[in-house]
C-alpha positions as CSV (number, residue, x, y, z in Angstrom):
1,X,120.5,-79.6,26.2
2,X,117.4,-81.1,25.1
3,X,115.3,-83.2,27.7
4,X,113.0,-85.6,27.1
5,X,109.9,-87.1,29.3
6,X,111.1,-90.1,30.9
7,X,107.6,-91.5,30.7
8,X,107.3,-90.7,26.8
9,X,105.5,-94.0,24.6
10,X,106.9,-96.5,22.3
11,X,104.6,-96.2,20.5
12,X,105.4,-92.7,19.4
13,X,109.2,-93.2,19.2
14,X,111.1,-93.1,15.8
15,X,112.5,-96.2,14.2
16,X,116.1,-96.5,14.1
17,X,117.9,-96.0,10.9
18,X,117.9,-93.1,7.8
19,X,115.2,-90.9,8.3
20,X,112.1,-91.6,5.5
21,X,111.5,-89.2,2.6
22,X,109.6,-86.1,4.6
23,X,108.9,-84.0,1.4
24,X,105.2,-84.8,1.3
25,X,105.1,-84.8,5.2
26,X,105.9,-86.5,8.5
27,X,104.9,-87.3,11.8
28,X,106.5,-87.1,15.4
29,X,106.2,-87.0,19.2
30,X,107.5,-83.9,20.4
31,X,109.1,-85.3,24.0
32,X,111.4,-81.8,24.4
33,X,108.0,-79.6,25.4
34,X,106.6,-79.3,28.4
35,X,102.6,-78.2,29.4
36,X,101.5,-75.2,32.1
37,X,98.3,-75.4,33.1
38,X,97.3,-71.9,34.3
39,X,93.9,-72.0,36.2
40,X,91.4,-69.7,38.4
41,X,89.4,-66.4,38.2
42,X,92.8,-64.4,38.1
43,X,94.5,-66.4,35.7
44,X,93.7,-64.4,32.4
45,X,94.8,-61.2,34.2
46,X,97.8,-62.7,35.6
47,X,99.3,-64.2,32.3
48,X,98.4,-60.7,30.8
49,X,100.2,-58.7,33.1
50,X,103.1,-60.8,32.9
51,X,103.5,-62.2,29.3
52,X,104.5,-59.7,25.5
53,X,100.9,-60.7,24.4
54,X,97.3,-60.2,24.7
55,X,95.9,-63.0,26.6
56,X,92.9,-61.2,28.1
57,X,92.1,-60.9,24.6
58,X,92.7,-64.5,23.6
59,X,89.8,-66.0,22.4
60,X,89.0,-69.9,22.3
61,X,89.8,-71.2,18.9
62,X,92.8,-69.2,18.8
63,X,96.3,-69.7,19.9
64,X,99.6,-67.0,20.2
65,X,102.9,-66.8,20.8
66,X,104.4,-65.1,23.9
67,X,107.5,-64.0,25.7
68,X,108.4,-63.5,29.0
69,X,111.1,-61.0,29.8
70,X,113.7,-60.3,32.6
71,X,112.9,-56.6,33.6
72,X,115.7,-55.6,31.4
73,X,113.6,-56.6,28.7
74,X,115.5,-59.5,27.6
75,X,113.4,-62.7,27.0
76,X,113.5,-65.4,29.4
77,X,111.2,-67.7,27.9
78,X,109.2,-68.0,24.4
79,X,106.1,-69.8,25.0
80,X,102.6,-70.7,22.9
81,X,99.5,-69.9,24.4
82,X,95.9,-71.6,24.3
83,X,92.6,-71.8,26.2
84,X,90.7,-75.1,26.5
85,X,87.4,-74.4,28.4
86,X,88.5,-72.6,31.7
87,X,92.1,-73.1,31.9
88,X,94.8,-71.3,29.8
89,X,98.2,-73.6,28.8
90,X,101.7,-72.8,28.1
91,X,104.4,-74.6,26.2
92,X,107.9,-74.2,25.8
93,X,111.4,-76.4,26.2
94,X,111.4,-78.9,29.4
95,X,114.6,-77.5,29.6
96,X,113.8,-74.5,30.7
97,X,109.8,-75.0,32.4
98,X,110.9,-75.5,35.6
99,X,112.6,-72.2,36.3
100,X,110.1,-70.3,33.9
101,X,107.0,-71.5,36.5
102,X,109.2,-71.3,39.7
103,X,109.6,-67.2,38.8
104,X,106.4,-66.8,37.5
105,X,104.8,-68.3,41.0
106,X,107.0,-66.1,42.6
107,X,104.5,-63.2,42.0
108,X,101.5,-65.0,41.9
109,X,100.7,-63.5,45.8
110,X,97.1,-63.0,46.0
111,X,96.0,-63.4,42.8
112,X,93.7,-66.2,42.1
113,X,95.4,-68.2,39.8
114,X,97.3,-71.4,40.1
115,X,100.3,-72.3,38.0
116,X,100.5,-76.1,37.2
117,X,103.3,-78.2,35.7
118,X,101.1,-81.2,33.9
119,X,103.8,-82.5,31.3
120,X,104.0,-85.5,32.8
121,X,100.3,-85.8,31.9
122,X,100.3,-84.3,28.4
123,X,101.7,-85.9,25.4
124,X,102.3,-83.9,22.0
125,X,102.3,-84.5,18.4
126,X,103.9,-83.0,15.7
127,X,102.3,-83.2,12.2
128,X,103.2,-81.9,8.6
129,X,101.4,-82.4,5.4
130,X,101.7,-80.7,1.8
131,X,100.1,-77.6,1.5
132,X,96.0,-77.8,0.1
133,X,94.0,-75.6,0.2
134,X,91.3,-76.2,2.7
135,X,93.7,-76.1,5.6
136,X,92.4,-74.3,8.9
137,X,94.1,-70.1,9.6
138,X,97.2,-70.4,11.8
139,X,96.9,-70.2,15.2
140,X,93.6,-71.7,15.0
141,X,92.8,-74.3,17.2
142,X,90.6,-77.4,18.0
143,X,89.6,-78.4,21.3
144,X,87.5,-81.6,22.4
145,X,87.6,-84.8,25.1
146,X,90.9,-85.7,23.9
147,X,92.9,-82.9,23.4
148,X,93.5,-79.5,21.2
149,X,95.3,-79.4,17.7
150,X,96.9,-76.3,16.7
151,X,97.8,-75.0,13.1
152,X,100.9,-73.5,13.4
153,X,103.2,-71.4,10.6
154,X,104.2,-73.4,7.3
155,X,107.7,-74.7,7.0
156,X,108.3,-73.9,3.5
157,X,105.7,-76.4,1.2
158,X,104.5,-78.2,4.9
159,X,101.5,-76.9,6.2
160,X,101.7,-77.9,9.5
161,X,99.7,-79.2,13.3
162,X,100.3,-79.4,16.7
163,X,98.7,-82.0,18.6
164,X,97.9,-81.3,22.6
165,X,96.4,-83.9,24.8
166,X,96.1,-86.8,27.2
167,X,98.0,-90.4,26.6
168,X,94.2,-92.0,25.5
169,X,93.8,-89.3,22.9
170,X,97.3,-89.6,21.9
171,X,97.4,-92.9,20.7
172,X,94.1,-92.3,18.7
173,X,95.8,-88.9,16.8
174,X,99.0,-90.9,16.6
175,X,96.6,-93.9,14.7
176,X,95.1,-92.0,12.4
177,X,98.0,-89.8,11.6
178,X,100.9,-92.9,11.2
179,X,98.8,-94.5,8.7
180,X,99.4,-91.3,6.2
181,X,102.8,-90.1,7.7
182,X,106.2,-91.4,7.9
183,X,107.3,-91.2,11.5
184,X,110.8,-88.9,12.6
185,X,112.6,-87.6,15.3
186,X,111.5,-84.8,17.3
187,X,114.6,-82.8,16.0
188,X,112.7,-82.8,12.4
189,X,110.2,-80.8,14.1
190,X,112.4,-78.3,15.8
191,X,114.0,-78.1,12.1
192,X,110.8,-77.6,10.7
193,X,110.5,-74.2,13.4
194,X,113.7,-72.9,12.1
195,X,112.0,-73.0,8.7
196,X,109.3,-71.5,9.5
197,X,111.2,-68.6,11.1
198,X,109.8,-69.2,14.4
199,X,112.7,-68.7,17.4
200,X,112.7,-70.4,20.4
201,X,114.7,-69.8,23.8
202,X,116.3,-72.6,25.0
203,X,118.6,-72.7,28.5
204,X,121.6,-71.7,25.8
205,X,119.8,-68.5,25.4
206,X,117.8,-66.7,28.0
207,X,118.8,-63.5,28.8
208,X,120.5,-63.0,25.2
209,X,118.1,-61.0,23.2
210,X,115.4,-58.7,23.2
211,X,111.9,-59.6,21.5
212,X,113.0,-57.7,18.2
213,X,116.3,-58.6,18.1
214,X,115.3,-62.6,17.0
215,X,111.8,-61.3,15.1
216,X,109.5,-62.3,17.9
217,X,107.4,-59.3,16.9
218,X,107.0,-59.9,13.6
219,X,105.6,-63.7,13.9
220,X,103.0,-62.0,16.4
221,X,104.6,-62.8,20.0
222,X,104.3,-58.7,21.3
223,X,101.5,-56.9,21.5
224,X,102.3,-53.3,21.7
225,X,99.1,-51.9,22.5
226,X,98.2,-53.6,25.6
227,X,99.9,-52.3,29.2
228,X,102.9,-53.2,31.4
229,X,104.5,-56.2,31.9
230,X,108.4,-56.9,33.1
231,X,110.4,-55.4,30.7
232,X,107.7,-53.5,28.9
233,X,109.7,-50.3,28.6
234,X,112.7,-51.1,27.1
235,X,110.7,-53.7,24.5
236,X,108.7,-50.7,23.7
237,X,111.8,-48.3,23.5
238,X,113.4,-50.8,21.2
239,X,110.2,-51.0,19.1
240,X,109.6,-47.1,18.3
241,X,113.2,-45.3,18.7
242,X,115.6,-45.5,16.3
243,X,115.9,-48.4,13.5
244,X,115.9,-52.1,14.4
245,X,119.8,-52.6,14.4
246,X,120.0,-56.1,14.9
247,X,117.3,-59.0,13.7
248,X,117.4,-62.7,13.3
249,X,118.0,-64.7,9.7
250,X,117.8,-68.2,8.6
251,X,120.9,-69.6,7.4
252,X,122.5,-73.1,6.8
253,X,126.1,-74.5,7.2
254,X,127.2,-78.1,7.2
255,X,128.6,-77.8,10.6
256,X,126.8,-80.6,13.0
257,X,128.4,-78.9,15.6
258,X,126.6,-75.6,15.0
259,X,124.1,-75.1,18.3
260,X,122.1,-72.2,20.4
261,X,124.2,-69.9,22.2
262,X,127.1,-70.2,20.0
263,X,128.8,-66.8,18.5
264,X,129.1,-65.6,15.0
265,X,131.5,-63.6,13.7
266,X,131.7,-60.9,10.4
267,X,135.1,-60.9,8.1
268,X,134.6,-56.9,8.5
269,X,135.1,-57.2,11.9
270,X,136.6,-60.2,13.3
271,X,138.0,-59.2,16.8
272,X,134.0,-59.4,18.3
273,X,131.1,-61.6,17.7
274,X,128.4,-59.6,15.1
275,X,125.8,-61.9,16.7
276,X,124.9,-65.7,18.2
277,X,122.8,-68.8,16.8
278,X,119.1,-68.7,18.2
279,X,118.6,-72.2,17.8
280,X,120.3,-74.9,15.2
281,X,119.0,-78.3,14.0
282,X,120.0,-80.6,11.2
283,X,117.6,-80.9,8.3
284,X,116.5,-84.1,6.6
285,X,118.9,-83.4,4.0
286,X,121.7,-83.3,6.8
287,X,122.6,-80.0,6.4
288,X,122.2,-77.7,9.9
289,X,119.3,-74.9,9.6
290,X,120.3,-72.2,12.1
291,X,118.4,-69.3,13.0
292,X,120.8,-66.7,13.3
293,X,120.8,-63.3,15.3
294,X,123.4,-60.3,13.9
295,X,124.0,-56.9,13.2
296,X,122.1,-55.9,10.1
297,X,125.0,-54.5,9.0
298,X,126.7,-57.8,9.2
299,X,124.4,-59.4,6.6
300,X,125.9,-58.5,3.8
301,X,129.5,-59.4,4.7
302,X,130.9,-63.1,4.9
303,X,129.8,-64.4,8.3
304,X,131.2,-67.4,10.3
305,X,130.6,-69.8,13.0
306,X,133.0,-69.2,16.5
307,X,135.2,-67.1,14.4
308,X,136.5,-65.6,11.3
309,X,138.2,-69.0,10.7
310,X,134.9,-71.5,11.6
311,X,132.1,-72.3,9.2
312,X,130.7,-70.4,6.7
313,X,126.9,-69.3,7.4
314,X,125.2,-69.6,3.8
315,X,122.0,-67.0,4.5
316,X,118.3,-68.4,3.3
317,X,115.3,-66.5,3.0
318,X,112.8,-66.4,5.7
319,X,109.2,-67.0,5.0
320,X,108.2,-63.5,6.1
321,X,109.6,-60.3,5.5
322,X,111.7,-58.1,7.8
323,X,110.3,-54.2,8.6
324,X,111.2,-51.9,6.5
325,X,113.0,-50.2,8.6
326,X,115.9,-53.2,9.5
C-alpha cells in the first residue's frame, strides 16, 4: 500500500490526464518517502552498528544505500543514507517508517543519539534528464540552506536527482525544474527504480529476502568489511559459502495487477513458487516493470505470475551485471 503525506502541495501534484512524453525526462514529488533525522555524538556509531553499510565512513558529499535486517538476516527495511552538517537522514516507504524507527529506538538505551521522524517537514523531488556528460558521480550529493540533491543510479538513458529539503526550498527546485520537465506521478519514479535495478522493501516484503537474494550487494547497500550488526552472520554466510542460488531480475508483463509480495512460479516446477515480485510499477508505456526475485535456476525456464497458468514474466536486462558466481 503506498501512503502519501497528507500535507503534500499542489503545487507539486500531477495533472490529470495521459502522462506527457518522459523520454527526454520528467519531474515529480515523491509523497510515498518518508525522512529520519538521526542526531547526537552517538549517532554515527549507532547507525553503524545497526545498518549493512559503512556510515562511520560516510563522508559528506556522499550518499549510500542500506539495509536493516531482522537477526535472521532478512531485510526489514532498505533505506538511503546522507549527512547534512551534523545530522545523518534516512529515507524509505512511509509505509513502513513508523515501525522501522519504533524498533530501531528500541535499542537506542544509552547511546547519544536521537532518532527523529521529520517527513512531515521534508518535501522530496524526483528529477530525470537525458544523459550528458558533465553530470555529478552517483551517490554524490549537494547540501546548502534549502536542502540536499542526490545523483542517484541511471534508469536506462535518464540520468537522474533526488531532491531533499524544506517546503521554501521546494518550491524554488520545483520552479526551476518545471520549466524544463514535464511533470508525473510519483509511480514514474518508483518505475524509474525498477529500471535502474534498485529494490526496495515495502510492507509487502519485509522479512522475505536476504541482502543478496534481491542484489542489494551489488548496487553497494553491504559493506562486508565493517563489523556486526543484526543479522550480520548469516548476510556474511550467504556472501562467502557456496554460490548465490537465488538473485533478483528485471522483467515486464502486461499484467496491472502484478504487485510486491506476489509469487512466481517456473513451468519446470509448478507445484511451489521459484520466487516473489520485489516491487512492480507500470511504465510510461503502460506495461508493468517488476523486479523479480527466483531461483537462478528458474531463469531460464518460462516463468509466471501466481501460477503456471498467470502471466507471463518477459525477463529484461539489468543495468549492471550479476557475480559471476550466480
Amino acid at each position: 500500500m503506498i501512503v502519501a503525506k497528507p500535507n503534500f502541495p499542489e503545487f507539486m501534484s500531477a495533472p490529470a490526464g495521459a502522462l506527457p512524453d518522459t523520454g527526454s525526462g520528467f519531474l515529480c514529488g515523491l509523497d510515498h518517502l518518508g525522512v529520519i533525522e538521526a542526531s547526537g555524538d552517538d549517532a554515527a556509531g549507532f547507525l553503524h552498528n545497526q545498518l549493512t553499510n559503512d556510515i562511520l565512513g560516510l563522508e559528506q558529499g556522499r550518499a549510500e544505500l542500506a539495509g536493516y535486517c531482522s537477526p535472521k538476516g532478512r531485510l526489514l527495511a532498505s533505506l538511503m543514507v546522507w549527512r547534512a552538517g551534523d545530522r545523518i537522514y534516512l529515507t524509505l516507504p512511509g509505509e513502513i517508517l513508523p515501525s522501522f524507527l519504533k524498533r530501531l529506538q528500541m535499542f537506542v538505551l544509552r547511546s547519544k543519539v536521537t532518532l527523529k521522524d521529520v517527513s512531515d517537514q521534508w518535501l522530496m523531488i524526483g528529477a530525470a534528464t537525458t544523459s550528458s556528460n558533465n553530470a555529478s558521480p552517483v551517490w554524490s550529493c549537494t547540501t546548502d540552506e534549502h536542502g540536499t540533491q542526490i545523483r542517484v543510479p541511471d534508469a536506462g538513458t535518464l540520468q537522474r536527482w533526488l531532491w531533499v529539503g524544506k517546503p521554501e526550498g521546494a518550491q524554488q527546485a520545483w520552479a526551476l525544474w518545471s520549466s524544463k520537465l514535464p511533470t508525473v506521478p510519483a509511480s514514474i519514479w518508483r518505475w524509474s527504480e525498477i529500471i535502474a535495478g534498485l529494490p526496495q522493501i515495502v510492507d509487502a516484503t519485509r522479512e522475505q529476502f536476504v541482502p543478496q537474494m534481491i542484489n542489494f550487494e551489488l548496487v553497494g547497500g553491504v559493506n562486508f568489511k565493517k563489523g556486526c550488526y543484526p543479522g550480520q552472520e548469516i548476510v556474511a554466510r550467504s556472501q562467502y559459502l557456496g554460490k548465490t542460488k537465488r538473485r533478483t531480475l528485471l522483467a515486464f508483463t502486461d499484467d496491472i495487477t502484478a504487485s510486491a509480495g506476489v509469487e512466481v512460479f517456473s513451468v519446470n516446477d509448478p507445484e511451489q513458487p521459484c520466487g516473489m515480485v520485489v516491487n512492480a510499477e507500470a511504465g510510461p508505456d503502460g506495461r508493468m516493470a517488476c523486479l523479480v526475485e527466483l531461483k537462478m535456476e528458474a531463469r531460464e525456464a518460462s516463468v509466471h505470475l501466481r501460477s503456471v497458468n498467470g502471466p507471463t514474466l518477459e525477463f529484461g536486462e539489468l543495468p549492471y551485471a550479476l557475480n559471476a558466481e550466480a
